[in-house]
TIGUMAR-36543 format. One record per residue: residue in three letters; x, y, z of N, C-alpha, C in turn. Coordinates in Angstrom, 1 decimal. Layout:
% residues N
  aa   n.xx   n.yy   n.zz  ca.xx  ca.yy  ca.zz   c.xx   c.yy   c.zz
 ALA      X      Y      Z      X      Y      Z      X      Y      Z
...
% end
This chain:
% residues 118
  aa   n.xx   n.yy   n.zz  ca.xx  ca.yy  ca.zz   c.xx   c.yy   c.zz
 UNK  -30.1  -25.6  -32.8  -30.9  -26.7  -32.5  -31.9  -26.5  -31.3
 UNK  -31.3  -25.7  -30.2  -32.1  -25.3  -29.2  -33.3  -24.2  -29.9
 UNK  -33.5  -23.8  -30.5  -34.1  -22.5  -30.9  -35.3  -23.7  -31.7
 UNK  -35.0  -24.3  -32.3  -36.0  -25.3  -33.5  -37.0  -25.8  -32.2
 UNK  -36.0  -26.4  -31.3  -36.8  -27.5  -29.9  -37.7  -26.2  -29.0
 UNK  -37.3  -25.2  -29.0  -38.4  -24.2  -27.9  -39.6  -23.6  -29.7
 UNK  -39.4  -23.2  -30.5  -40.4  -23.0  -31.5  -40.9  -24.9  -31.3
 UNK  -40.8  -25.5  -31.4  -42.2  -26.8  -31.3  -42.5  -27.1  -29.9
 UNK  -42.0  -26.8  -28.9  -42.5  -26.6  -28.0  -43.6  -25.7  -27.8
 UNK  -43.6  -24.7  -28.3  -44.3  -23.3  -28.3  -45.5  -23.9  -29.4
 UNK  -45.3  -24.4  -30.9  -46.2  -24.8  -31.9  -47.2  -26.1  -30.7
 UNK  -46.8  -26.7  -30.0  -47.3  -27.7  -29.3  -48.2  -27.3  -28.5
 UNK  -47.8  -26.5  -27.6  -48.3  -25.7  -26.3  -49.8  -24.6  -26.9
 UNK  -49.0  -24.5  -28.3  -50.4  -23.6  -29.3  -51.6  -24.4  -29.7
 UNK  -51.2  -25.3  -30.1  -52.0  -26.8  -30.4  -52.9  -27.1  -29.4
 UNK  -52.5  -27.6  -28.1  -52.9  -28.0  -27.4  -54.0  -26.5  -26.4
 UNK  -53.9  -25.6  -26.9  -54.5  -24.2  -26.1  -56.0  -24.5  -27.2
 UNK  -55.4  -24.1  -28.5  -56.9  -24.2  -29.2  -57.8  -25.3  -29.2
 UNK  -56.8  -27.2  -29.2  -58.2  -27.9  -28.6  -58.8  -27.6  -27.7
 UNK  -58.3  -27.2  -26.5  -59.0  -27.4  -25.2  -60.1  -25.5  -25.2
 UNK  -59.5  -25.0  -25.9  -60.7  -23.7  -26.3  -61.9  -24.4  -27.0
 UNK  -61.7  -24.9  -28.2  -62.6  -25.9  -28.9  -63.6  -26.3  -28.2
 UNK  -63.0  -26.9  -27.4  -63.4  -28.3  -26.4  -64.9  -27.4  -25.3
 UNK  -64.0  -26.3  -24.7  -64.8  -25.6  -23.8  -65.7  -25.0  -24.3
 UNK  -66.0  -24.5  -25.8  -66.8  -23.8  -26.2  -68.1  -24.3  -27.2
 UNK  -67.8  -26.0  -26.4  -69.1  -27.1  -26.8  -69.8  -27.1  -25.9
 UNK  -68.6  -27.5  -24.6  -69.0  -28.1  -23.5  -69.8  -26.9  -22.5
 UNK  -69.7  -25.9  -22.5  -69.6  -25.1  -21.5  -71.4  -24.7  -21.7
 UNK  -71.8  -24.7  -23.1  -73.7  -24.4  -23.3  -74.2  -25.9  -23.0
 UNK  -73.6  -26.7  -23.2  -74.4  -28.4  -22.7  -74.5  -28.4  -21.0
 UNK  -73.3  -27.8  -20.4  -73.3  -28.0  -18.9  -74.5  -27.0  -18.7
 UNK  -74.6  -25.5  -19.3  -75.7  -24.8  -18.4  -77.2  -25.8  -19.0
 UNK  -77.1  -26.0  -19.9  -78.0  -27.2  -20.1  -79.1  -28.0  -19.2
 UNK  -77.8  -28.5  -19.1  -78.1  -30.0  -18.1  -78.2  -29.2  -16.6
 UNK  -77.7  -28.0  -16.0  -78.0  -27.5  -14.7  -79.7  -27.1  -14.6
 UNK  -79.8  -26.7  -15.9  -81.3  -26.0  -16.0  -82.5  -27.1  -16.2
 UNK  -81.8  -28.3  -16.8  -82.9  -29.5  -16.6  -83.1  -30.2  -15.4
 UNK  -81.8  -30.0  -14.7  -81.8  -30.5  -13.3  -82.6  -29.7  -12.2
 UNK  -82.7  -28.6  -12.4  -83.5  -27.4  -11.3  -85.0  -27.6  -11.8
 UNK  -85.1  -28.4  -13.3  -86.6  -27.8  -13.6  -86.8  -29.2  -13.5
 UNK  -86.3  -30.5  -12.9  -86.4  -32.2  -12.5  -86.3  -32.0  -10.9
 UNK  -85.8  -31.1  -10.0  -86.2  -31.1   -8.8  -87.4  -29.9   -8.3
 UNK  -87.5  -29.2   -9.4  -88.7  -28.6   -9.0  -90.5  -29.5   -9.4
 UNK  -90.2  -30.5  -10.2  -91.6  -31.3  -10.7  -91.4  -32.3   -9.7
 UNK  -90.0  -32.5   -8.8  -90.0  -33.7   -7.8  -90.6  -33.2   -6.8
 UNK  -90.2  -31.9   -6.2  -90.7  -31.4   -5.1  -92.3  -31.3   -4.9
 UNK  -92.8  -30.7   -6.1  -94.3  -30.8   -6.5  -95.1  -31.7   -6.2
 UNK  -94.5  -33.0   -6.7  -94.6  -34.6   -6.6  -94.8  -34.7   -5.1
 UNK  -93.2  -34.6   -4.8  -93.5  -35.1   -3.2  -94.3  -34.3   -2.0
 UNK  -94.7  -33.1   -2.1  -95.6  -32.3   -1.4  -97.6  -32.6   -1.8
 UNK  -97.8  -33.0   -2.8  -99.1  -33.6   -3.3  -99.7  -34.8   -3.1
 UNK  -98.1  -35.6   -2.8  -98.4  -37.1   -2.2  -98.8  -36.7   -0.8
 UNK  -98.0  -35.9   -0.2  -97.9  -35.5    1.3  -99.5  -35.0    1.8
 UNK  -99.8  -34.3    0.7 -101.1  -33.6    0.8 -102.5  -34.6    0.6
 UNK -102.7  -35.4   -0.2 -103.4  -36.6   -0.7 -103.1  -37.2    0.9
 UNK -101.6  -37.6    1.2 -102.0  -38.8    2.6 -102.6  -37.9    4.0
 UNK -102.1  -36.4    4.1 -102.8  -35.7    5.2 -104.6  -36.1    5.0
 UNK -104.7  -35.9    4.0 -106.1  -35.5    3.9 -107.1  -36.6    4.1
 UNK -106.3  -38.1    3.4 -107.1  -39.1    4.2 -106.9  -39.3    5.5
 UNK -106.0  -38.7    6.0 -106.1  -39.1    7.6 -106.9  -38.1    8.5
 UNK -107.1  -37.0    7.2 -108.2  -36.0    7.6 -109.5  -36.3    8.1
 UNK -110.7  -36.2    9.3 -111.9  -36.4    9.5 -113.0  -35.2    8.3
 UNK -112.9  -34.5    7.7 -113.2  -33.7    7.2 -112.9  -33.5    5.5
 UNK -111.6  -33.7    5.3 -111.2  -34.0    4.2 -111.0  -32.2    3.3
 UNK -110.3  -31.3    4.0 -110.9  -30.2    3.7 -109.5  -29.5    4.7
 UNK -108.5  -28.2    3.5 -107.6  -27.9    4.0 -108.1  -26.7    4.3
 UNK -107.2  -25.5    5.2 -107.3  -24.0    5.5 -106.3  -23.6    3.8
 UNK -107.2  -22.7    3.4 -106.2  -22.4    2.3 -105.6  -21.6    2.4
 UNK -104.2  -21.8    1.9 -102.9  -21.0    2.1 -102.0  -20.6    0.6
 UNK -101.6  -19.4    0.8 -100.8  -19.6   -0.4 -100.2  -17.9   -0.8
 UNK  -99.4  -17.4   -1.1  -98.4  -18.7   -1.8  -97.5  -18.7   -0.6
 UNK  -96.7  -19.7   -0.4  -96.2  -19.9    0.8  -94.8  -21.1    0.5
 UNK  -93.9  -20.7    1.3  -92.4  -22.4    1.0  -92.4  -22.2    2.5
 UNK  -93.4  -22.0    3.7  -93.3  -22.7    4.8  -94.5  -23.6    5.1
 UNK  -94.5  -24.8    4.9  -95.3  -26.0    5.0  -95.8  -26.3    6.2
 UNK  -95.4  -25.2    7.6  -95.9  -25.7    8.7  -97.2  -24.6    8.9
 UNK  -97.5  -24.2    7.6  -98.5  -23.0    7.7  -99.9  -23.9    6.9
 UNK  -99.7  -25.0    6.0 -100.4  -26.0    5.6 -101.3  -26.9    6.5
 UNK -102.2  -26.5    7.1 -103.1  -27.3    8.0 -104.5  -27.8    7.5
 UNK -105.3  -28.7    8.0 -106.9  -29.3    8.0 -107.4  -28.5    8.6
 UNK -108.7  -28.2    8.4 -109.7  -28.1    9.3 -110.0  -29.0   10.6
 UNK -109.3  -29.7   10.8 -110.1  -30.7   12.0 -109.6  -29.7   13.5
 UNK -109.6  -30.0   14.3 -109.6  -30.3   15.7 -109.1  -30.9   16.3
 UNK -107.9  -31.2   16.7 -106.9  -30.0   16.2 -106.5  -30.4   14.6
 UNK -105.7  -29.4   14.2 -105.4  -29.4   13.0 -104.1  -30.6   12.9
 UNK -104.0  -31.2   11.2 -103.5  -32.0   10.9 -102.2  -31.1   10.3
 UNK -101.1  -30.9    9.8 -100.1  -29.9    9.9  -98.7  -30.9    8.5
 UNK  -99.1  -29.9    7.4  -98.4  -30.9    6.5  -96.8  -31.4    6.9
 UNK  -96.3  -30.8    7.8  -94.8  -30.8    8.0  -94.1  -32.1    8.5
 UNK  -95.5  -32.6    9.3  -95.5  -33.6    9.8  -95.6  -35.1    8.6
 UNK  -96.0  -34.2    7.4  -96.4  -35.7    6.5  -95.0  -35.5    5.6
 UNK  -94.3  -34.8    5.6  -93.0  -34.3    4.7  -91.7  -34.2    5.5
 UNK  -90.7  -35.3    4.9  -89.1  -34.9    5.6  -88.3  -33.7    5.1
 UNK  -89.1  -32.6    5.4  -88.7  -31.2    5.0  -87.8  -31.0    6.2
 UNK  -86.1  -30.3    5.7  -85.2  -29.8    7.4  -86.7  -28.8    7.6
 UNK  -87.1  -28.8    8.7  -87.8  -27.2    9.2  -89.2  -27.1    8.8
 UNK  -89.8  -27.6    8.1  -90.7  -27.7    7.0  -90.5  -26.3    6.0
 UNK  -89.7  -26.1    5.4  -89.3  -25.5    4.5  -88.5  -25.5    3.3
 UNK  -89.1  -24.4    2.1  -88.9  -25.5    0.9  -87.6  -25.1    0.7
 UNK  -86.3  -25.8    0.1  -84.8  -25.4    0.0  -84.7  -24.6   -1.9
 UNK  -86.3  -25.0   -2.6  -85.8  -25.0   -4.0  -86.5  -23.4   -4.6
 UNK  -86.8  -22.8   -3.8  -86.9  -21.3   -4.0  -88.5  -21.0   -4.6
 UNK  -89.5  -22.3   -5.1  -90.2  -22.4   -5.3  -91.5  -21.8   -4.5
 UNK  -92.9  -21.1   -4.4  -93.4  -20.9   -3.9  -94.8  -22.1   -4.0
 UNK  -95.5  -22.5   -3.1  -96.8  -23.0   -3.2  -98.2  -22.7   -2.9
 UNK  -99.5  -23.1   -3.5 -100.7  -22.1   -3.1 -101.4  -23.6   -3.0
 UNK -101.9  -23.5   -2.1 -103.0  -24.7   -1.4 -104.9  -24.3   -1.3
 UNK -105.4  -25.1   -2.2 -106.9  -25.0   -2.2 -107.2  -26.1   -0.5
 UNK -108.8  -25.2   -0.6 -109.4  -26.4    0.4 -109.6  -27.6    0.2
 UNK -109.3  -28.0   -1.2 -109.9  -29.7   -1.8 -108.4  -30.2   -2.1
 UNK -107.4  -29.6   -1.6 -105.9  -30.3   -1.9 -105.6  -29.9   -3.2
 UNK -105.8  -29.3   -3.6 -105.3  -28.7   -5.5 -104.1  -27.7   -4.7
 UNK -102.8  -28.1   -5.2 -101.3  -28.0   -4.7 -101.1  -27.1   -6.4
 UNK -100.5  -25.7   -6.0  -99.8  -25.0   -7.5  -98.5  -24.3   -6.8
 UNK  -98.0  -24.7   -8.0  -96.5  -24.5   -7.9  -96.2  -22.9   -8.3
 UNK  -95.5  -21.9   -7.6  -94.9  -21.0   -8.4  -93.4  -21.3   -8.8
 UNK  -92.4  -21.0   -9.4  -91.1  -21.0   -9.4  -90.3  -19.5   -9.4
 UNK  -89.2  -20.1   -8.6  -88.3  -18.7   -8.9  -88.1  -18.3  -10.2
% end
């Protein structure tokens, strides 16, 4: 009787191994998935929010007219022409003014912001 009860314990314990293999070997290409849509949804945010940043420097710019830089992920290297210079880091709640998402950036004199990615 004991020997019947450890074989379905064991047939159970078998059971339960191959759903959860099943299970992992859906789940596990949807998660890298969704990590890789999420890195390429904070890299089009970042973009976003450094162009806004760039657009409000420049109207507060007297000149309207950046030093161009590039490619560059330290934003306190992003300045105006004016006298003294207008300094993007100050328009961005960047820790440090530096970018965290491995991205690099290239800044025209008319504010045209390009993205490289890692």
């Amino acid at each position: 009787m004991q020997n019947r009860q450890g074989i379905g314990y064991f047939l159970e314990a078998l059971v339960v191994v191959a759903m959860l293999s099943s299970l992992s070997a859906v789940a596990i290409p949807n998660i890298g998935k969704l990590v890789n849509e999420g890195k390429i949804e904070s890299y089009d945010s970042e973009l976003h929010n450094i162009q806004t940043a760039v657009v409000e420097m420049l109207s507060d710019s007297l000149n309207g007219a950046l030093k161009p830089v590039g490619p560059t992920a330290d934003m306190s290297q992003v300045q105006t022409n004016d006298t003294p210079s207008l300094v993007l880091t100050d328009y961005l709640s960047l820790n440090g003014g530096w970018i965290k998402s491995g991205c690099m950036y290239t800044f025209t004199a008319n504010g045209t912001v390009t993205q490289t990615s890692p």
